[in-house]
N, CA, C and O atoms as a CHARMM CRD file, in Angstrom:
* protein
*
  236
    1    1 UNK  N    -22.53200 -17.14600 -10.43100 PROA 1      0.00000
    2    1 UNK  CA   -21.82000 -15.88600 -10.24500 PROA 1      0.00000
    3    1 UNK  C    -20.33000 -16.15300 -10.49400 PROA 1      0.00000
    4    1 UNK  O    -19.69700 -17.08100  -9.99100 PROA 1      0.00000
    5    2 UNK  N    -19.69300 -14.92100 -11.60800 PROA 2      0.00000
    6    2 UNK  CA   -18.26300 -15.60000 -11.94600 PROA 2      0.00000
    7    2 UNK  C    -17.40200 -14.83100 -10.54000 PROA 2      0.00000
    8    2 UNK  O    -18.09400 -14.42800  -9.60500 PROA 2      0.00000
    9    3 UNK  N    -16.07500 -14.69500 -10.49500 PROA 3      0.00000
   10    3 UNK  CA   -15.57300 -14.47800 -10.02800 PROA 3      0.00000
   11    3 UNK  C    -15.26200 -12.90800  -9.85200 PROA 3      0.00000
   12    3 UNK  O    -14.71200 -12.54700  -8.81100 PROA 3      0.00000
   13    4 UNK  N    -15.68600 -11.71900 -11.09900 PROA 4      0.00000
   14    4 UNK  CA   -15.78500 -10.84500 -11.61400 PROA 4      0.00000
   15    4 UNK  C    -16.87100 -10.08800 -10.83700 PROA 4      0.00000
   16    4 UNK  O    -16.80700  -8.96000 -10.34800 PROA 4      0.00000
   17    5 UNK  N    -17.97400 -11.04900 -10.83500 PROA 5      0.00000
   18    5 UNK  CA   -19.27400  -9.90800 -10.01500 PROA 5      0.00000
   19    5 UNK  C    -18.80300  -9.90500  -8.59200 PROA 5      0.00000
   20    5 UNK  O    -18.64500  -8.83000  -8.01300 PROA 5      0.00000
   21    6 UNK  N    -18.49000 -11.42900  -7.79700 PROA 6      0.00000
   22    6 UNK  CA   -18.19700 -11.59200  -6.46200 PROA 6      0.00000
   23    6 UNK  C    -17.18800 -10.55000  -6.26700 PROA 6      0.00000
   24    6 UNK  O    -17.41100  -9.70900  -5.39600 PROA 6      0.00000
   25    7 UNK  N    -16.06400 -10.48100  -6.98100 PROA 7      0.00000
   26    7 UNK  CA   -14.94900  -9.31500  -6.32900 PROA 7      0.00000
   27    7 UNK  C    -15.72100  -8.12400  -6.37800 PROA 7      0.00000
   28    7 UNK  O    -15.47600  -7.25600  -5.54000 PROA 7      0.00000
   29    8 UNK  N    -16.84800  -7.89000  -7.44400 PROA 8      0.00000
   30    8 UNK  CA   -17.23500  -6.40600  -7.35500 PROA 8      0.00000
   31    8 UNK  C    -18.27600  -6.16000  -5.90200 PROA 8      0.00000
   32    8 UNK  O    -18.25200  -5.16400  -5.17900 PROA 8      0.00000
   33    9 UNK  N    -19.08900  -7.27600  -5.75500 PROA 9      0.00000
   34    9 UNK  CA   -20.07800  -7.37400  -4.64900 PROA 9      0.00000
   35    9 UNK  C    -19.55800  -7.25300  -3.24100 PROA 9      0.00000
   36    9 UNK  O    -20.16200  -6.84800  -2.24800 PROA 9      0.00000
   37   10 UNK  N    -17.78500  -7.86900  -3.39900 PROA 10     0.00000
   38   10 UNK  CA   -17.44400  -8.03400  -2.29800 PROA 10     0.00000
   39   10 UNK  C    -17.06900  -6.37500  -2.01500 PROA 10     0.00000
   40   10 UNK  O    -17.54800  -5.89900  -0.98600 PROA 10     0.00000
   41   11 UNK  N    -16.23700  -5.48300  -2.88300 PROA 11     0.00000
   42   11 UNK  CA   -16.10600  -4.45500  -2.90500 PROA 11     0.00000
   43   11 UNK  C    -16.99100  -3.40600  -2.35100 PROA 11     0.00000
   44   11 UNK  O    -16.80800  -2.66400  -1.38700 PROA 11     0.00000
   45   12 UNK  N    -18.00100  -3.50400  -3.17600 PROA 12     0.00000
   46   12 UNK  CA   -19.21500  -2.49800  -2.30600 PROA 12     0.00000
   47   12 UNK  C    -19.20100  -2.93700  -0.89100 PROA 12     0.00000
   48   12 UNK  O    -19.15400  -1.96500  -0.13800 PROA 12     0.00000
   49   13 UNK  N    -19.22900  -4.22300  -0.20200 PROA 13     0.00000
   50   13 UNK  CA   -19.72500  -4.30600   0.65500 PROA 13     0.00000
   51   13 UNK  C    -18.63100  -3.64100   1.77400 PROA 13     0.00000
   52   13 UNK  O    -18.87600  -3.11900   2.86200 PROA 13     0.00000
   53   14 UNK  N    -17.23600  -3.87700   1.04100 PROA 14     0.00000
   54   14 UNK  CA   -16.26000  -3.26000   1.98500 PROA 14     0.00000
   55   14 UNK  C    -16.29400  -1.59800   2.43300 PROA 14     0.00000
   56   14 UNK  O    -15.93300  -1.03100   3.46400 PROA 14     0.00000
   57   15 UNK  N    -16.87700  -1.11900   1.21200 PROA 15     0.00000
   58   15 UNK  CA   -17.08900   0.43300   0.78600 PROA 15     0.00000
   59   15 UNK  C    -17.77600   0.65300   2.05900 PROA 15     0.00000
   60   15 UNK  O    -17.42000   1.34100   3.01600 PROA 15     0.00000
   61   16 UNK  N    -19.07700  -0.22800   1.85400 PROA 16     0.00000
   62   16 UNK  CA   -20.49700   0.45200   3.02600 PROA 16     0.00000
   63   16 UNK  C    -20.16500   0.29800   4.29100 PROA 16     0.00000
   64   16 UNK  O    -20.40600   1.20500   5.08700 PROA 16     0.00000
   65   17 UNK  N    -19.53900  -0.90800   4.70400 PROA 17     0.00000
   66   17 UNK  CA   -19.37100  -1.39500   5.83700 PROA 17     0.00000
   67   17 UNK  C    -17.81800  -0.37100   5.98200 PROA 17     0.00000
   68   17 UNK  O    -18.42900   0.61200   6.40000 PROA 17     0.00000
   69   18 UNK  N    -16.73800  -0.01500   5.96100 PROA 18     0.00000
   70   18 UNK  CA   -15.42800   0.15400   6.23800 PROA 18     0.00000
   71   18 UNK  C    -15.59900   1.26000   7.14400 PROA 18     0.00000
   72   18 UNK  O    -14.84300   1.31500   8.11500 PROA 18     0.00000
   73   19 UNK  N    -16.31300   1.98600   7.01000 PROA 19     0.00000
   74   19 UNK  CA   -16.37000   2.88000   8.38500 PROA 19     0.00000
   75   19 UNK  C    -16.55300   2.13400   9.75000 PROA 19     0.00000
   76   19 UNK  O    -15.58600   1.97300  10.49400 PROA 19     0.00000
   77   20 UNK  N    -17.74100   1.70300  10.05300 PROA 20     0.00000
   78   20 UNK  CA   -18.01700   0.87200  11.44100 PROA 20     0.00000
   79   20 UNK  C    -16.74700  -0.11900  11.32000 PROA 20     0.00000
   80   20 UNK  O    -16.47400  -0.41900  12.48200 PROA 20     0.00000
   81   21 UNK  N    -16.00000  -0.65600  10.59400 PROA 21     0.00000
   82   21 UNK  CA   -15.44500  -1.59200  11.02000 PROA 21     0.00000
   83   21 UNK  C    -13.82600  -0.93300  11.45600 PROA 21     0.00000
   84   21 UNK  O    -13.17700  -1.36500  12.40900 PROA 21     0.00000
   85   22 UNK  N    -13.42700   0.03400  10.66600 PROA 22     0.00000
   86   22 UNK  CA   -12.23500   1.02100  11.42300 PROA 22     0.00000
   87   22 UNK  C    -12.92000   1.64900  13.06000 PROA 22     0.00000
   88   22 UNK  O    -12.15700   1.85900  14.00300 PROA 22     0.00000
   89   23 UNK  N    -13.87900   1.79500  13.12500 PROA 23     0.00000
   90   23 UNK  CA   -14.07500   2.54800  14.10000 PROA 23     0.00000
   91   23 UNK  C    -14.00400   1.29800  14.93900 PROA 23     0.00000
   92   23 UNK  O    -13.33600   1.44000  15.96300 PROA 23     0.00000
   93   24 UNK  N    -14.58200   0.00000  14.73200 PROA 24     0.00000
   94   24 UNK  CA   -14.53300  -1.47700  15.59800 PROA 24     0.00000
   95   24 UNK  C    -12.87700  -1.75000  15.73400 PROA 24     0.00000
   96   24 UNK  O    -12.30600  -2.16300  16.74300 PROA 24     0.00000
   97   25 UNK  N    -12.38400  -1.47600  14.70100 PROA 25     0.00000
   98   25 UNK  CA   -11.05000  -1.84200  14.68600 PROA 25     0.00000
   99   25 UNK  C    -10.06200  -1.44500  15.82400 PROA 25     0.00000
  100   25 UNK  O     -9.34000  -2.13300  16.54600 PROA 25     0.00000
  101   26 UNK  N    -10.34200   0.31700  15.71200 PROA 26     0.00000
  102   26 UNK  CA    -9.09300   0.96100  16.12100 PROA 26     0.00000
  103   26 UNK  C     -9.46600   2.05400  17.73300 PROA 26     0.00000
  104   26 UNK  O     -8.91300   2.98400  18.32000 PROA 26     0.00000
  105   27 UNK  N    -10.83900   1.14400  17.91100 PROA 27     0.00000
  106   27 UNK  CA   -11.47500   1.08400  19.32100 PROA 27     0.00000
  107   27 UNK  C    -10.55300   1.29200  20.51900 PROA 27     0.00000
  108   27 UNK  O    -10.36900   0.12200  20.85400 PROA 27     0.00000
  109   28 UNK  N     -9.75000   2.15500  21.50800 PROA 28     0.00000
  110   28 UNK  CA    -9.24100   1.80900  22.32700 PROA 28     0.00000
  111   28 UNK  C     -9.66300   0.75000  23.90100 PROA 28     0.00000
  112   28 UNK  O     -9.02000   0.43200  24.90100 PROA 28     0.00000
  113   29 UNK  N    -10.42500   0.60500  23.63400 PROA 29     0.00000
  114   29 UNK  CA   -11.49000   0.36600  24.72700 PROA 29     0.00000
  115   29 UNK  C    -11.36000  -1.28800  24.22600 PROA 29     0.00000
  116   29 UNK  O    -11.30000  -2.12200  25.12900 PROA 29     0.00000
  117   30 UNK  N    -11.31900  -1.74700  22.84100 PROA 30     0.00000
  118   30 UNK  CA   -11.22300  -3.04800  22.59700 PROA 30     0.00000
  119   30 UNK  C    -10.26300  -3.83100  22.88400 PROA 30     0.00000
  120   30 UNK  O     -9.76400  -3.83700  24.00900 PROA 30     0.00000
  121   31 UNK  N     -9.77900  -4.76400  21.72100 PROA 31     0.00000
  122   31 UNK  CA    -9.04200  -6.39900  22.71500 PROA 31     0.00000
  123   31 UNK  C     -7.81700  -6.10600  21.59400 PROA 31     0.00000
  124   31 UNK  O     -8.03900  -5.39300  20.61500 PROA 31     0.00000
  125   32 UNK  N     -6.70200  -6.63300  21.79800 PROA 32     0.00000
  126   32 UNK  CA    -5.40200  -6.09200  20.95100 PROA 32     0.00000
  127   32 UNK  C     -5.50100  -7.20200  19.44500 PROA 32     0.00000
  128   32 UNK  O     -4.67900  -7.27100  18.53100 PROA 32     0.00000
  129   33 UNK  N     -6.30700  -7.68500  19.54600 PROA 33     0.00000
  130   33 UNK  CA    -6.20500  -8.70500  18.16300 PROA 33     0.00000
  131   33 UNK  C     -7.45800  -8.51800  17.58400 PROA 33     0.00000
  132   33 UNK  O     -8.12000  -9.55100  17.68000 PROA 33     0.00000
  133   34 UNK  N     -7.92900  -7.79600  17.13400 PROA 34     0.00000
  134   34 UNK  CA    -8.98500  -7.02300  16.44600 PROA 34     0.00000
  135   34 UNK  C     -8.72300  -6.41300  15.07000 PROA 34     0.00000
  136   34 UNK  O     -9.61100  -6.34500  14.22000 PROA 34     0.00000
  137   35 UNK  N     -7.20400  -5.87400  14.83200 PROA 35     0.00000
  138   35 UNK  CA    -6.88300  -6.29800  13.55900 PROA 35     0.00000
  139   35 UNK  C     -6.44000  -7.38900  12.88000 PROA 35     0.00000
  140   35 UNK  O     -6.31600  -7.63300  11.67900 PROA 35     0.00000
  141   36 UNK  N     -6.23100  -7.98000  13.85000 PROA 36     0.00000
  142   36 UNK  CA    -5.79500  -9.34000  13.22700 PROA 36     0.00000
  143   36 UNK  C     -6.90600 -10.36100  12.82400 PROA 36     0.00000
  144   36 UNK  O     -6.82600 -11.10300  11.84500 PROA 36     0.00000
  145   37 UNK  N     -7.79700 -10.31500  13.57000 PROA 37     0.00000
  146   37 UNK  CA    -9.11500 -10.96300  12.89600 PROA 37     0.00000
  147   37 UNK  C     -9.68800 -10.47700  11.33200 PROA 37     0.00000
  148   37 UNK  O    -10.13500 -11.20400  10.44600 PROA 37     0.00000
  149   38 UNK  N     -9.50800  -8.99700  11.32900 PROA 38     0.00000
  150   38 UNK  CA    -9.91700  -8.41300   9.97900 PROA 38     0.00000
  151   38 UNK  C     -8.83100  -9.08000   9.01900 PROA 38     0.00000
  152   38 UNK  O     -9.20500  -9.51200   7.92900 PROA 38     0.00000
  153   39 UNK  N     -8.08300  -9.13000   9.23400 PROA 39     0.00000
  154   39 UNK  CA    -7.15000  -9.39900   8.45800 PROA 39     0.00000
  155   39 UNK  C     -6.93000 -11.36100   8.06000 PROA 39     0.00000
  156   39 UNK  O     -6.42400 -11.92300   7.08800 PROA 39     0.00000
  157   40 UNK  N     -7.38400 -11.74200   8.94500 PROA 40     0.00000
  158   40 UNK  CA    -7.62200 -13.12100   9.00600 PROA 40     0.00000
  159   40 UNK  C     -8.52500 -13.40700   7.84500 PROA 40     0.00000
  160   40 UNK  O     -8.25900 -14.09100   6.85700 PROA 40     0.00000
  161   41 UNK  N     -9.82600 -12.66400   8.17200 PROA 41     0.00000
  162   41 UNK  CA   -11.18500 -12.88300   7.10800 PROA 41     0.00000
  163   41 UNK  C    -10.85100 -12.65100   5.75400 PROA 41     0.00000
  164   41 UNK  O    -11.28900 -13.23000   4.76000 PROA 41     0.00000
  165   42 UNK  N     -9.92500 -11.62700   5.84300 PROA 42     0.00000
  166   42 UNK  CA    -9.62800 -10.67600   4.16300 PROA 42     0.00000
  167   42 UNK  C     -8.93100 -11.65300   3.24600 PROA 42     0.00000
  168   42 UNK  O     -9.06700 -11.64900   2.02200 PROA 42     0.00000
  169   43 UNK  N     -7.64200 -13.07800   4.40900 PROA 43     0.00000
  170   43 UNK  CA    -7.24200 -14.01100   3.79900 PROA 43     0.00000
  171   43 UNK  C     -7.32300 -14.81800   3.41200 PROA 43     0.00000
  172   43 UNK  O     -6.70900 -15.27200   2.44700 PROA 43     0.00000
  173   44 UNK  N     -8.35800 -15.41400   4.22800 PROA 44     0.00000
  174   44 UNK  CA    -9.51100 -16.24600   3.97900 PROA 44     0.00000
  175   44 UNK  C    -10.47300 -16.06800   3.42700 PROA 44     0.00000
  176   44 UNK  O    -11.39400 -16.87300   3.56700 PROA 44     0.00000
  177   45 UNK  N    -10.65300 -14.56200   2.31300 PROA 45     0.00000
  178   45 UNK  CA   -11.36500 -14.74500   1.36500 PROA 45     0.00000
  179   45 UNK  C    -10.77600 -14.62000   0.01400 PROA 45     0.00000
  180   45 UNK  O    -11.40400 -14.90900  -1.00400 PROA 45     0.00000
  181   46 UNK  N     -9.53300 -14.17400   0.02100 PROA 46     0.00000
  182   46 UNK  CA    -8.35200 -14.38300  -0.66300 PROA 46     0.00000
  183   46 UNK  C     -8.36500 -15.77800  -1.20700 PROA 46     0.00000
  184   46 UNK  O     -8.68700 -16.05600  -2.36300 PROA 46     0.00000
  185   47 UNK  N     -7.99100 -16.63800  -0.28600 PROA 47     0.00000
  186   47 UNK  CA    -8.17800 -17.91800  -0.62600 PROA 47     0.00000
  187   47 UNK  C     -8.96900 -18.70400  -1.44400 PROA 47     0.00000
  188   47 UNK  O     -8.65600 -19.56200  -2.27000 PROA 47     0.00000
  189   48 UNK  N    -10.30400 -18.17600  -0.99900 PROA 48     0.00000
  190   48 UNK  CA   -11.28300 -19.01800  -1.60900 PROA 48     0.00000
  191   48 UNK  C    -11.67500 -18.53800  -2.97500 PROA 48     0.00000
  192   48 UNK  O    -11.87800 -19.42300  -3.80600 PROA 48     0.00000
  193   49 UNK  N    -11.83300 -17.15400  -3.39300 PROA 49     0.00000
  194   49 UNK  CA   -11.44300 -16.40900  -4.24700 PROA 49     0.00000
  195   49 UNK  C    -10.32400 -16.98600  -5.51800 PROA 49     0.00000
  196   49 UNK  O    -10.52400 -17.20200  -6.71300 PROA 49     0.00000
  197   50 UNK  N     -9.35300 -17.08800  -4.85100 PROA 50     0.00000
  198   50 UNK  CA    -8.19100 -17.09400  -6.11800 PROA 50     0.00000
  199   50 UNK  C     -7.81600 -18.44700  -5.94500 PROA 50     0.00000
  200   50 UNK  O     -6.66400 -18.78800  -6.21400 PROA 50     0.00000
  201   51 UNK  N     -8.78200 -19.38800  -5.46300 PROA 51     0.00000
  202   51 UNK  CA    -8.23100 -20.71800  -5.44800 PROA 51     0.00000
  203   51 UNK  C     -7.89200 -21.29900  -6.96000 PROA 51     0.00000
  204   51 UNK  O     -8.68500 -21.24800  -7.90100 PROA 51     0.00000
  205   52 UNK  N     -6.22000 -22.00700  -7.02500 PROA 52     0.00000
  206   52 UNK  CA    -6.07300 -22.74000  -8.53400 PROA 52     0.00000
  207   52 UNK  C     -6.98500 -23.64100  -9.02300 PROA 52     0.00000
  208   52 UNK  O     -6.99700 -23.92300 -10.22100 PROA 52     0.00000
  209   53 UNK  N     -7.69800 -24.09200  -8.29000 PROA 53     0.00000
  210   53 UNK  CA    -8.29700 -25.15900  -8.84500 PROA 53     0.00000
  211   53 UNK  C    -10.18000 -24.97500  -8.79200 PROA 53     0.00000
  212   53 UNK  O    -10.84600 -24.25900  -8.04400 PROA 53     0.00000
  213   54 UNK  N    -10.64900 -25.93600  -9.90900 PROA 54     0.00000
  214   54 UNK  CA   -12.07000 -25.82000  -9.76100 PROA 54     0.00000
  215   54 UNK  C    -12.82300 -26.86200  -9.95200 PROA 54     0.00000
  216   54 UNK  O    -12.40100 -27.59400 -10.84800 PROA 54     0.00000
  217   55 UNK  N    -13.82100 -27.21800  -9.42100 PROA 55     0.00000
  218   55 UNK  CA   -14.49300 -28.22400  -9.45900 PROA 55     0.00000
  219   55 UNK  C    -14.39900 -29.40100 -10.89300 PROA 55     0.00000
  220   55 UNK  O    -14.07000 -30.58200 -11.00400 PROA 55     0.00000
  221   56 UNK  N    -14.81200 -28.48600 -11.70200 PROA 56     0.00000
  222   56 UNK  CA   -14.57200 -29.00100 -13.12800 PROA 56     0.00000
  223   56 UNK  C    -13.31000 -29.34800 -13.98400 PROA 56     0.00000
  224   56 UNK  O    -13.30300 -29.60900 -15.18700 PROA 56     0.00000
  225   57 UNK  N    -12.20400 -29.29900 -13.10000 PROA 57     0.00000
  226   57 UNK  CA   -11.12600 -29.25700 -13.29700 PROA 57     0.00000
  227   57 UNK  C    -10.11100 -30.55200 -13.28900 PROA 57     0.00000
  228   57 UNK  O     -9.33200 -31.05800 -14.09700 PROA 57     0.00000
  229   58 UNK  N    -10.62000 -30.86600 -11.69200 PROA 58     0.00000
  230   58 UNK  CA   -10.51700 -32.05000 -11.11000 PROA 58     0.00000
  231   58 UNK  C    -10.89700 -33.36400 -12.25100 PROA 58     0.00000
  232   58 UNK  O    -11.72100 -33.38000 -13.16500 PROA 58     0.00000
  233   59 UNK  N     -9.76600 -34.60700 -11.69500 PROA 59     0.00000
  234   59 UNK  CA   -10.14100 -35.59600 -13.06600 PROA 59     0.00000
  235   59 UNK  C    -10.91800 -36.29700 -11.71600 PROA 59     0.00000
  236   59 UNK  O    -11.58800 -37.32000 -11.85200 PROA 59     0.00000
């Protein structure tokens, strides 16, 4: 899988899921770092995603 389908796969999944997870998010009843976890994951897939380097790359 290139990098092209994963951003699209990842996309839908944000699509289906983004309701329950605003409503998890912006919960008053929840814990004050609840966006910050979403936001943690989103960077940490950022990362792995747009990493410079690739296996095959490496000498």
């Amino acid at each position: 899988m290139n990098n092209q389908q994963l951003l699209i796969a990842v996309l839908i999944i944000a699509y289906v899921f983004s309701p329950t997870l605003l409503n998890w998010m912006i919960n008053p009843e929840g814990s004050w770092l609840r966006p910050y976890i979403i936001w943690f994951f989103m960077i940490l897939a950022a990362v792995f995603v747009y990493q410079p380097w690739r296996k095959d790359d490496q000498p």
